[in-house]
SETI-874994 format. One line per 4 residues: number of its first residue (from 1); for each residue z, y, x of C-alpha. Coordinates in pm, whole numbers, plus 32768, in hexadecimal, padded with zeros to 4 digits. Layout:
N
NUM = Z,Y,X; ...
***
This chain:
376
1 = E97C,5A45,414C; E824,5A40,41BE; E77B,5B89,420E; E658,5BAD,40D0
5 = E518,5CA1,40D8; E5D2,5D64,3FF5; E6D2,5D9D,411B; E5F1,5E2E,41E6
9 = E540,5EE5,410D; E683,5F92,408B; E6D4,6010,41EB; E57A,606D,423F
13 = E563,6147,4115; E3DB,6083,40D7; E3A6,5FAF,3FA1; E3AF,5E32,3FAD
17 = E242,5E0C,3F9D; E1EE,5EFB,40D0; E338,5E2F,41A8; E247,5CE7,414F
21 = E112,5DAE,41B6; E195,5E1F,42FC; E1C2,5CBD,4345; E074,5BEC,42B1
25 = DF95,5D15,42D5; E00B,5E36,43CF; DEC3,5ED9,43D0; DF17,5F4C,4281
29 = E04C,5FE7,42BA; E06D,614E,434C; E0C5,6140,44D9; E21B,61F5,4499
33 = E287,6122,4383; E240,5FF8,441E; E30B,604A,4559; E424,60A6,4446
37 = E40B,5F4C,4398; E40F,5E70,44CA; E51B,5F21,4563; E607,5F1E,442C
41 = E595,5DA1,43FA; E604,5D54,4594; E724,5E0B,453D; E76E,5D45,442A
45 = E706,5BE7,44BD; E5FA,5BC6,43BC; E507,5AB3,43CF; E3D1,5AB5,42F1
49 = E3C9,598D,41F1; E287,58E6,4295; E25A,57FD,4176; E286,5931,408C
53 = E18C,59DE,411C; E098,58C8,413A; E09E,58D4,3FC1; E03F,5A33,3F8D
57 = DF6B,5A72,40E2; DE91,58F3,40B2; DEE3,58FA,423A; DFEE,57E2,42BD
61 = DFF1,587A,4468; DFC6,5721,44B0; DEA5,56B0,4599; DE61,551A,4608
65 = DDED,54F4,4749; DD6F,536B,476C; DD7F,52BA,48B8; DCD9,519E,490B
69 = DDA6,5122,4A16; DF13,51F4,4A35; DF5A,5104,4B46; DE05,5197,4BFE
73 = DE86,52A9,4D14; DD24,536D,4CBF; DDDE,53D2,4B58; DF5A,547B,4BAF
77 = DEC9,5562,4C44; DDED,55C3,4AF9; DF09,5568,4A06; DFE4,5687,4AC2
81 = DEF2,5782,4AD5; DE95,574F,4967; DFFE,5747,48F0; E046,585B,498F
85 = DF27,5956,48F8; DF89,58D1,47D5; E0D4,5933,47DA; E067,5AB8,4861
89 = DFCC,5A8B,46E5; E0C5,5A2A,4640; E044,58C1,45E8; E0B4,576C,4643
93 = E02B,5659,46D5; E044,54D9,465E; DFBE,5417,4758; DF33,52AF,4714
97 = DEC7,516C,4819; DD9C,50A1,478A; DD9B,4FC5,48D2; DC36,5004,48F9
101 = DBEB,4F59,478E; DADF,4FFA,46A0; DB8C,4F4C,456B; DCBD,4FFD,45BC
105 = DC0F,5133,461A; DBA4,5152,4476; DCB9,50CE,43E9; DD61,5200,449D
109 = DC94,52B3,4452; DCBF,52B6,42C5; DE59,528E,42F0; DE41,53AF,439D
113 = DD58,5472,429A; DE72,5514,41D6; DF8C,5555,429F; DEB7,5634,43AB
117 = DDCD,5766,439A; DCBE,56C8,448F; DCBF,5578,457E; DC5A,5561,46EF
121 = DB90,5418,4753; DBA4,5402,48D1; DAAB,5314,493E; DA56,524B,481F
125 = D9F0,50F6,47F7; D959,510E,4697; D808,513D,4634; D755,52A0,4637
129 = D6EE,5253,44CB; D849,5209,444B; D915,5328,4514; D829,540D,4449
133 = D894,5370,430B; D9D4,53BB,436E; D99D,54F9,43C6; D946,5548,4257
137 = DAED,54A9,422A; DB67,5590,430E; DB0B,56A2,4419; DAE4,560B,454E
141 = DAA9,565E,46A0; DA2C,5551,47A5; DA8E,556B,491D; D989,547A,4A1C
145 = D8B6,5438,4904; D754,54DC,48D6; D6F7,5501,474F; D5ED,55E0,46A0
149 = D6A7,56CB,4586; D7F8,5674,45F9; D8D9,5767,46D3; D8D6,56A2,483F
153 = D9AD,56F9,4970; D8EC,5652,4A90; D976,5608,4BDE; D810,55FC,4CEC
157 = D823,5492,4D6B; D6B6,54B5,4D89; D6EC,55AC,4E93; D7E4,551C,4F01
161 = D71B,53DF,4F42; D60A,5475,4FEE; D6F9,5508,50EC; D78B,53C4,5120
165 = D620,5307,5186; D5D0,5434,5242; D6E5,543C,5319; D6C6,52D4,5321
169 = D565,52E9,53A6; D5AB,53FA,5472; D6A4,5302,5564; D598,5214,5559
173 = D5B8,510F,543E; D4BB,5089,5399; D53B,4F49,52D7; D60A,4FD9,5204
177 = D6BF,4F26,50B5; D72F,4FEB,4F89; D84F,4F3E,4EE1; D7FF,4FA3,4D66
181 = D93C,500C,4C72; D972,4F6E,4B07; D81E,4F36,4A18; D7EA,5029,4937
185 = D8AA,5135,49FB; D7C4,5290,4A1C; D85D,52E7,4B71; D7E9,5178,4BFC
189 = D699,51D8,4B65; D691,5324,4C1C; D6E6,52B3,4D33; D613,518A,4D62
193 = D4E2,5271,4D03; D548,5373,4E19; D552,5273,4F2E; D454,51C8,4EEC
197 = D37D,5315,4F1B; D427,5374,502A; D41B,522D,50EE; D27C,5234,5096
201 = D283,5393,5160; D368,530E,5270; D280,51CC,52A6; D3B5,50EE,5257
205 = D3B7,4FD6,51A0; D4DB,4FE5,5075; D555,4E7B,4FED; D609,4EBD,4E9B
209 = D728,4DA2,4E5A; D7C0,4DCF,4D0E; D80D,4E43,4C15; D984,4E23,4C85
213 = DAB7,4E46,4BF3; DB4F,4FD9,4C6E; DC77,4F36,4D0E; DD22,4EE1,4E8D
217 = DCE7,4D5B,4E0F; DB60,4DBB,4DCA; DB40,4E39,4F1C; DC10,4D24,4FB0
221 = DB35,4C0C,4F0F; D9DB,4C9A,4FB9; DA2F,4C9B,5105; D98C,4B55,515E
225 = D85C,4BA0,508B; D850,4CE9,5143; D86B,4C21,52A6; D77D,4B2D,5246
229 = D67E,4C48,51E2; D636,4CB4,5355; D674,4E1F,52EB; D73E,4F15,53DD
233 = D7D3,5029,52E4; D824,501E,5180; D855,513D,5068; D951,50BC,4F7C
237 = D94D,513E,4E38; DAC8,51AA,4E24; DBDD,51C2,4F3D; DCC2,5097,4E95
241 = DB65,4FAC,4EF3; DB33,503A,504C; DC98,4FE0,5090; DC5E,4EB4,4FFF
245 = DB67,4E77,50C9; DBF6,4F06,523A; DD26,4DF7,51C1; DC31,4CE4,5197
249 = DB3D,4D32,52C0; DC90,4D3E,53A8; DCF0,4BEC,534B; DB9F,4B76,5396
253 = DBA0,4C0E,54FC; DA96,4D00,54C0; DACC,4E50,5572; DAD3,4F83,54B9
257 = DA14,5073,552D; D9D9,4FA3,5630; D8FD,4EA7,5587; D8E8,4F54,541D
261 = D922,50AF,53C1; D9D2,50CD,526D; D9AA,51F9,5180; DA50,523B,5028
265 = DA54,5325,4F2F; DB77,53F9,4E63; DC38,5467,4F7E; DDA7,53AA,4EFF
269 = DED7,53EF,4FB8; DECA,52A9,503B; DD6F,52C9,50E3; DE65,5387,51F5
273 = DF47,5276,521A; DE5C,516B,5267; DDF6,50CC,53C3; DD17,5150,543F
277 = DD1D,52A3,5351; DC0C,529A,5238; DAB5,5353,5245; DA96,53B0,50DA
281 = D9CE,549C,4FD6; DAF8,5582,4F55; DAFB,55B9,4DEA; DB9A,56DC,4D47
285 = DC5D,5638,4C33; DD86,5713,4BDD; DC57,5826,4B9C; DBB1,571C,4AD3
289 = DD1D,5722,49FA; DD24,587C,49E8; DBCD,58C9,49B4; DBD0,57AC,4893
293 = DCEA,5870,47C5; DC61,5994,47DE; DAF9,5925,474F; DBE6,586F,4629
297 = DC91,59BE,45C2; DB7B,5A79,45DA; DACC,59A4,44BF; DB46,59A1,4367
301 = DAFC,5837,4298; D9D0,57F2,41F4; DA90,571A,413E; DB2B,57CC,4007
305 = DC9B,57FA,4002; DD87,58A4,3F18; DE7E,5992,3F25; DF5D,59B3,3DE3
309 = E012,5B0C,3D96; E037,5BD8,3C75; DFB7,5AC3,3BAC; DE86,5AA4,3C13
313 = DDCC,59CB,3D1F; DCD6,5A3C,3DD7; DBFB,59B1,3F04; DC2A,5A0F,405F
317 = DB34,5A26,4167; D9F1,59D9,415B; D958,5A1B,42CB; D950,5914,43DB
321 = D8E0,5937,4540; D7B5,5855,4614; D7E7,58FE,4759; D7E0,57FA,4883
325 = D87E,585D,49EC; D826,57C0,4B28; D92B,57E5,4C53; D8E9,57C5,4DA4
329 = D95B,56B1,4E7A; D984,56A0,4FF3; D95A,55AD,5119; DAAC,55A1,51E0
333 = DA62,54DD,5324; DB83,5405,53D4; DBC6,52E1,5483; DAEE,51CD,53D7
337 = D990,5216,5429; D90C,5216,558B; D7C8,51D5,564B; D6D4,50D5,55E2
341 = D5C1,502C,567C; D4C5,5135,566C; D5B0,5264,5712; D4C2,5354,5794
345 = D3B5,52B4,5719; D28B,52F8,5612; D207,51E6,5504; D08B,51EA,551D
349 = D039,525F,53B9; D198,530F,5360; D192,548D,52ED; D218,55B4,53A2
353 = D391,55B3,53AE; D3BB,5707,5325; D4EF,57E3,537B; D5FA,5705,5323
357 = D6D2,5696,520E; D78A,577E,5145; D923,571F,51A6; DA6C,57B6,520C
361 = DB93,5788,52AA; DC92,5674,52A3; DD68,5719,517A; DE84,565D,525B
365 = DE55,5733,536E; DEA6,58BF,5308; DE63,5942,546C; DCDC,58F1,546C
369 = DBEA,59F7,53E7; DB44,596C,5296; D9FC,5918,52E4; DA45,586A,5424
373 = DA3F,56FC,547D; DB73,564E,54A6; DBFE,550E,5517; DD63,54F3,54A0
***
């Protein structure tokens, strides 16, 4: 037979309801007590009945987390990390691939609605106007996406960006492209608006081509366009495109750094692995994950739930949380960008270089200092 709550709470010497308490709401229960209970129920091999206590508590410990591209190497990371807190929490995680479609995105959205206590959107391709709507559904927290009223966990491409140009600038390029990410995607926004500043201060001149599809083959397919453009570096707006591109630009022949210095951003495992290495803007997403789930449990639904026991039903939780968070990315400086045209020289018109982008070191590399420039 199945050990019951009435097991435990026999050989604990508690009554049922404080066994249940010690297990949907510790806080409630006295410190010694609830040591008492959760040893007897380990003892015992006692599971709480989640589905049980969804009914009386309103709560399912279920979070979704929606991807919208598992097959991207920017999310495992992120998925992990978030899984993981989630699990110090005692929740779950049901993870879900909307293949970068906005239609999917909603209709996930709602399935979702009443099997979990809260949803994470990680980069989002649906409107502002309608993620709000949804938030009204369900408590949600959105990573790489910027929204008034809505809790945000922000990753600083913007930064990020500017670092890239600067360095860029600072080896002496000054036709630069920007290969643009997906339209309608906040982080291809961010960064585009970031460069473009940055390459006005350098002097440069920034051609945009996109927007682009996020992807190896979106990289791949602008490598003539980029070679045809005259320019001598390019900021990519992921590390799948840059690799894309170094692919593409080595079947053409063109030399890189030699002839074009590559940058990307995200900082994927494979960035490491390519030929030459990849410059890139390192983004902290398993913080983003962890970060995210923490902002989700620390709100409680605006969205009225109920909780039946004793009869009655009542509503639970009322308060919801706007806070935003901005983490810091980093330049981490390889193999793929190298002197251009203008090494050691100044652009009549171009602003003072200033000290230097913010970057680190090679995360591949433990025996450099952090803060130091690497080739790896």
């Amino acid at each position: 037979m199945p050990v019951t709550i009435r097991d435990v709470a026999r050989a604990s010497g508690v009554h049922i309801s404080t066994v249940s308490r010690t297990f949907s709401a510790p806080h409630l229960v006295n410190p010694e007590t609830r040591v008492r209970v959760l040893a007897c129920a380990e003892d015992l091999g006692y599971r709480p009945n989640r589905a049980a206590r969804a009914l009386i508590t309103g709560r399912t410990h279920n979070i979704g987390l929606i991807i919208a591209d598992i097959a991207n190497p920017f999310f495992p990371p992120l998925i992990k990390a978030a899984e993981s807190q989630a699990r110090h929490r005692d929740y779950h995680v049901f993870v879900a691939d909307t293949n970068e479609d906005a239609a999917a995105e909603e209709e996930l959205v709602h399935a979702l609605a009443k099997q979990v206590d809260g949803v994470l959107l990680c980069s989002p391709r649906m409107s502002n106007s309608l993620i709000e709507q949804l938030s009204r559904e369900v408590p949600l927290v959105v990573v790489n996406r910027q929204l008034a009223g809505l809790p945000c966990v922000l990753m600083d491409v913007g930064q990020g960006a500017r670092s890239a140009i600067e360095h860029l600038a600072r080896l002496g390029h000054r036709e630069m492209a920007l290969l643009g990410g997906p339209r309608g995607s906040w982080t291809s926004r961010e960064i585009r608006r970031a460069a473009n500043a940055a390459a006005r201060t350098a002097g440069a001149d920034l051609t945009v081509i996109g927007p682009n599809p996020p992807t190896e083959a979106g990289g791949l397919a602008q490598a003539e366009q980029v070679r045809r453009a005259g320019v001598t570096a390019v900021l990519a707006y992921n590390d799948l495109m840059a690799i894309g591109l170094l692919e593409g630009l080595d079947a053409l022949g063109v030399g890189v750094p030699q002839e074009i210095s590559v940058v990307g951003v995200d900082d994927i495992s494979l960035s490491r692995l390519t030929r030459p290495k990849l410059t890139t803007v390192a983004t902290p997403t398993a913080a983003a994950g962890r970060t995210a789930v923490d902002m989700l449990l620390q709100q409680e639904t605006d969205v009225p739930r109920t909780a039946r026991g004793g009869g009655a039903t009542v509503a639970v939780g009322v308060r919801r949380t706007t806070a935003q968070v901005m983490l810091q990315t980093e330049l981490v400086i390889r193999d793929s960008t190298g002197p251009g045209p203008y090494a050691g020289r100044e652009r009549p018109g171009a602003a003072a270089a200033g000290p230097g982008p913010h970057r680190r070191a090679d995360p591949g590399n433990p025996i450099v200092a952090a803060g130091d420039v690497v080739a790896s």
